[in-house]
N, C-alpha and C positions, 0 to 999 in steps of 0.2 A: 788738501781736500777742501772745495766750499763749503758752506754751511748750508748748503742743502743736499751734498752727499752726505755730507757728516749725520743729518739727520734723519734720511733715506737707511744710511748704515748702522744708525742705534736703533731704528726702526727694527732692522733684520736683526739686529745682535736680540734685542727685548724679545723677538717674538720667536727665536729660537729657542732661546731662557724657557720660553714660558710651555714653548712644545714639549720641550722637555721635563720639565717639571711633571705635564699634565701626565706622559707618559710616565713618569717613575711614579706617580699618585697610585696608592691600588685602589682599584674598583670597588664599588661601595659591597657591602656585604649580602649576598641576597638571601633572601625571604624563602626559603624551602616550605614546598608542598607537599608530603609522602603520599603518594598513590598504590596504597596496599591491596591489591589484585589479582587475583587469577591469571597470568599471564602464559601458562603451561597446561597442559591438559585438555580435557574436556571443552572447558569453557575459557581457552586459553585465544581463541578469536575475539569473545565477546571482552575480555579481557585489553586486548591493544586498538579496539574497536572504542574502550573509553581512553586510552592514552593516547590517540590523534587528536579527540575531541579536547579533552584538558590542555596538550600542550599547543592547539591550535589557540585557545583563552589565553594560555603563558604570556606565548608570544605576542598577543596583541596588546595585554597588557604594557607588559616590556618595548614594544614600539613606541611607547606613548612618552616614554621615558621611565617605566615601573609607576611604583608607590609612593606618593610622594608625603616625605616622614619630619619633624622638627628636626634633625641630622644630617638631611641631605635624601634626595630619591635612590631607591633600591629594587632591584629587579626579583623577578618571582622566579624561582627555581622547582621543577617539576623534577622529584625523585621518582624512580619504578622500586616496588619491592610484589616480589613474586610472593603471593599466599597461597600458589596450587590451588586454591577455590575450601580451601581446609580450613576450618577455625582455627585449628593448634600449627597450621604453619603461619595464617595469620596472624598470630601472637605470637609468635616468636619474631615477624617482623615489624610488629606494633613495637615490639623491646627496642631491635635494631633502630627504628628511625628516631623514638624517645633516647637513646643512648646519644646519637646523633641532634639532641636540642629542638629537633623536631616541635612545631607547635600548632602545625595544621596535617590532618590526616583524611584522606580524601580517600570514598570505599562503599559499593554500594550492589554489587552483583551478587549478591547472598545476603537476604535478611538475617538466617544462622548467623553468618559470621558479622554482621553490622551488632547484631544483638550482643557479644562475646566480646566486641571493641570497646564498647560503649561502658560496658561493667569493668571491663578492665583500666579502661582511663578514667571512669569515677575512683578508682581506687587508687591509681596512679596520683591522678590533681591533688589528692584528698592527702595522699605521703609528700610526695613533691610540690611544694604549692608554687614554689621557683621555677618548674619549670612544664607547666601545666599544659596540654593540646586540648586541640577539638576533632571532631570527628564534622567532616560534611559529608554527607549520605546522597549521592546524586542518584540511583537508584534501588535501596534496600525499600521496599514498600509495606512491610508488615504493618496493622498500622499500631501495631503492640511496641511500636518505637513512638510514636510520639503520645502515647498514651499510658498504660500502665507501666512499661519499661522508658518512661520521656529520662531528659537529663539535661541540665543546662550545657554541659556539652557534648552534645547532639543537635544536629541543626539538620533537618529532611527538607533537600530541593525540587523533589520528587512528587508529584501525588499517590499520594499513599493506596494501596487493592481497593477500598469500598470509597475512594475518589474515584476510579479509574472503573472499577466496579457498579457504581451508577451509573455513570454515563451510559456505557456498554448496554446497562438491562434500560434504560431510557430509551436507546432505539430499536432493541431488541422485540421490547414489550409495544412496540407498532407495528409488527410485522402479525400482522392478523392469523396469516396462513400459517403460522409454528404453532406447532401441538406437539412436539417431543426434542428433547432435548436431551445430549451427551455430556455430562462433565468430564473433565479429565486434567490433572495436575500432577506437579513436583511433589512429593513425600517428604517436604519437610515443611519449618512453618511456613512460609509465603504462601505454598500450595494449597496445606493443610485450612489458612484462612481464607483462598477465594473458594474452594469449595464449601464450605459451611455458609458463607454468606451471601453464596449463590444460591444454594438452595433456600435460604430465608429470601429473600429478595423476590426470587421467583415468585413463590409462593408469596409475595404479599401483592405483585404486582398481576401476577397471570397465573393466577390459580388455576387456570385449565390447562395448564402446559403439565405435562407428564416428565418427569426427568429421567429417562430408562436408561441411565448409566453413570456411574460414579465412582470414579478409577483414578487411584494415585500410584504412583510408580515411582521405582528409586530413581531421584536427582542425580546427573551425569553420570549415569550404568550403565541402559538400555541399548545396545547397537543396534535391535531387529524390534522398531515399533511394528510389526505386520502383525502379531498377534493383537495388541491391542486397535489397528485398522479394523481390520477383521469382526471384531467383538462391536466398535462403532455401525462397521454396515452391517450387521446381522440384528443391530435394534431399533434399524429403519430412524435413526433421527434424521430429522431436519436442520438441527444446527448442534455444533458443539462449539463449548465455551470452557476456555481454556488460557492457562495462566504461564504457559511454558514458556521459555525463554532461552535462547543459546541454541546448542545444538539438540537438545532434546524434544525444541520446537521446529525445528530442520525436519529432523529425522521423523517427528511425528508426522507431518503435514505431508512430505516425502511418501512415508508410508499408505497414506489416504490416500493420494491420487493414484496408487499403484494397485488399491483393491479395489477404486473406482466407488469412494465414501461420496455419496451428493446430497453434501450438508454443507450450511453456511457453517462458518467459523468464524464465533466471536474473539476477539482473542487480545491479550494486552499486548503482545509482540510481533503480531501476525506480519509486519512492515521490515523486521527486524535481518540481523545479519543473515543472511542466504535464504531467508523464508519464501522472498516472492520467485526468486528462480526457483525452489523447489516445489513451490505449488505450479507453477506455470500457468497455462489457459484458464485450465480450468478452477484457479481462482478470480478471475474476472466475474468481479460483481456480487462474490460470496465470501470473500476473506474480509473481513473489518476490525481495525486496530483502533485503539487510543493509544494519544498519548498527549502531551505539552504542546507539540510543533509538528509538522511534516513539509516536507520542502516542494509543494505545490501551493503551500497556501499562498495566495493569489496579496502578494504586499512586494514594497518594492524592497523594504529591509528585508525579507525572507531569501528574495530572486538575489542580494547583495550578497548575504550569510552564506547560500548556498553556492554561490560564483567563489566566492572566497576557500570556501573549504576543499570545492575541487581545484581550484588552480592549487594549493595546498600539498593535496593527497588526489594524484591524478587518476591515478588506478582502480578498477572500477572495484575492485575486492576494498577497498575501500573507503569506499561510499557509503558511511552510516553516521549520519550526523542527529546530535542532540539541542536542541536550544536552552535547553536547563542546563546543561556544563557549563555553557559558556555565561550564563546570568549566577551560575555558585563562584566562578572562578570574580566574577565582573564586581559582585555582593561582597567578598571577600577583601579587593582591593579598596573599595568604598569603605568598610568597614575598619582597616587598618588605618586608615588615612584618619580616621575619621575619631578614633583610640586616640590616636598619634603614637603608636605602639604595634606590635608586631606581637604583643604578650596575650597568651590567650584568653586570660579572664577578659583585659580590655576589650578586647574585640569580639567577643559574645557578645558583654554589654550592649557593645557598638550596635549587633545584627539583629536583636530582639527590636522587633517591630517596623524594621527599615523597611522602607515601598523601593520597589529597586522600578524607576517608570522607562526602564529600555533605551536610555538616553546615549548610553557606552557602546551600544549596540544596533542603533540607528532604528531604535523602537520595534527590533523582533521581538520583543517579549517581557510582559510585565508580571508584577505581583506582589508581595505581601507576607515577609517572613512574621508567621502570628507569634507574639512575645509569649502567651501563655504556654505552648507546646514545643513552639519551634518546628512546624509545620509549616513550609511554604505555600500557601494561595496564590492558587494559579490559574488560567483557564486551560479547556481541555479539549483538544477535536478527536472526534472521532471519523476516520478515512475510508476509504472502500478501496478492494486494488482494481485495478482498470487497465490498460493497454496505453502502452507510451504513443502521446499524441490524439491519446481520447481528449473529449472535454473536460478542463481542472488538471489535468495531467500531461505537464511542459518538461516531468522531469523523471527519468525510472530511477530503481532502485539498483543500485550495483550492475551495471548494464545490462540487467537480464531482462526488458525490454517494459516490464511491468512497474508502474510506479500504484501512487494510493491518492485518490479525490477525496475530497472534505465532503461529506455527508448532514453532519451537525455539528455547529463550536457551541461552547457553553464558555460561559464569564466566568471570571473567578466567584464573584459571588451566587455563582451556581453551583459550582464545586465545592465548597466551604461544608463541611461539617464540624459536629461538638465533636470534644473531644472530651478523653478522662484521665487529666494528666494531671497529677497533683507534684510541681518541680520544687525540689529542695535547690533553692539556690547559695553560694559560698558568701 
């Protein structure tokens, strides 16, 4: 053989060695997420409506190569754990994923049950100090979590009701022509506070508005909103303002166009899974949602995000994306990196006060985890629904032909409120 086969040949011999090695190497250990949700039942859409969104974050993390740790990089692992929407099956899979070393818990479609996590893993950290979690809250909104119920491990990515609740009565309270108004909510707490602080709100802003209806209903029970329709158009409002969310906002909004209610709808969800096919027409130009993001806002990282999610998840049932998942899950890796630790005391530390500036995410969205609450600051739009192919609307909602226009964005430092959180920290 010459001595340049010969070294052509340890070339191949070396780099067979080395294939092989890499392949018997085991893959680095990864970084589990527990996503304890509703994934059955009632709100068992809105439920895998957050488990596209999270594990669309996973993945992009993990594109990048994961997390990268003094040890070597580690990929993010997205668990499902069903909680029926129940506090006490929720806690029973709060056990399961802690059983499981679990140290990040991701959970947020019941303020009840965010509230029930949160006490429980105070007491858990406080026994087990080895092997401690956090709770990220991407939408529990009560704002009795980052205030009298706060915790250092509790971290809200969310705007919390009276974030999301100002704004709402912000453009509300410029509509001159309203002089009566509908409340109507969930029966438990989330519900229980937009109504209270709607009616103080009202009343501090438009004292001449009449509130002739004030109605809470049990959370995922109701099959047949027509009574409560009914009760709407028979008190002549002009808008109802309303906190519902999942199918009990379906099903309510559904019911109103079938008694032929012609009232605006303010609403936190009105944008949300099945709402705009079940209002149809005759939500154009009366249904208006907040929220963090909506996938008309006119940037080229939003038209990126939302090209991305549908190539994704093509199917138009869907189509319900968040921009705050993707900056908990984006804040999360920053902040472990950033520990050099995967341990959840470290990375609390790490996220108190972190400014996440959209940079992982090609600047769809910025903010401000506040160290004293653990309240994310955020900005906030508020949308209108409109006809796919209006003006501001390039893109509908779950292909029922209706998407939502930007009406008014507010900055984070317009959103920002005090808070009353007095945190015991370890």
């Amino acid at each position: 053989m010459t001595r340049i086969h010969a070294r052509w040949a340890g070339a191949l011999v070396g780099a067979i060695l080395c294939a092989a090695a890499a392949a018997a190497a085991p893959a680095a250990e990864p970084i589990p997420i527990a996503m304890i949700e509703g994934l059955s039942g009632s709100f068992g859409n809105a439920g895998e409506a957050v488990h596209r969104n999270l594990l669309l974050s996973v993945e992009r993390v993990n594109r990048r190569g994961g997390v990268r740790l003094p040890g070597g990089a580690r990929p993010l692992e997205l668990l499902r754990f069903d909680g029926k929407g129940s506090s006490e099956e929720s806690l029973a899979m709060l056990r399961a994923a802690l059983d499981r070393r679990v140290a990040f818990v991701a959970q947020g479609n019941s303020s009840s049950v965010a509230m029930v996590l949160v006490d429980a893993l105070n007491k858990h950290n406080q026994r087990e100090p080895l092997s401690r979690a956090l709770l990220l809250n991407y939408s529990a909104v009560d704002p009795a979590l980052t205030n009298e119920k706060c915790s250092f491990w509790h971290f809200r990515f969310d705007a919390h009701a009276d974030m999301r609740l100002a704004a709402l009565i912000d453009v509300l309270q410029g509509d001159t022509v309203l002089k009566k108004v509908y409340l109507i909510g969930q029966d438990y707490s989330f519900g229980q506070h937009v109504q209270r602080a709607a009616r103080a709100r009202l009343a501090a802003s438009r004292p001449d508005i009449a509130i002739v209806g004030d109605e809470l209903h049990p959370i995922g029970r109701v099959k047949d909103f027509l009574p409560y329709a009914m009760k709407i158009k028979a008190s002549g409002a002009q808008a109802v303002l309303t906190g519902n969310w999942g199918n009990d906002l379906t099903l309510l909004v559904r019911a109103m166009r079938e008694v032929g209610v012609d009232a605006r709808i303010y609403s936190f969800y009105g944008n949300a899974l099945g709402a705009p096919a079940a209002i149809g027409e005759a939500g154009v130009g009366r249904v208006l949602a907040v929220a963090e993001w909506h996938p008309n806002v006119d940037t080229p990282a939003s038209q990126e995000f939302h090209a991305a999610f549908r190539a994704r998840f093509p199917r138009p049932e869907e189509d319900y994306q968040h921009a705050r998942m993707q900056v908990m899950v984006e804040m999360l890796a920053v902040a472990i990196e950033r520990a050099g630790s995967s341990e959840a005391g470290a990375v609390a530390a790490a996220l108190e006060g972190m400014h996440y500036d959209g940079r992982t995410l090609g600047g769809l969205h910025t903010g401000t985890m506040r160290a004293a609450d653990h309240q994310f600051i955020q900005p906030l739009v508020v949308s209108v629904m409109d006809r796919l192919g209006a003006p501001g609307v390039r893109h509908d909602n779950e292909g029922s032909g209706y998407g939502f226009r930007t009406v008014r964005s507010f900055e984070a430092r317009q959103t920002e409120q005090p808070h009353g959180c007095t945190m015991e920290r370890p």
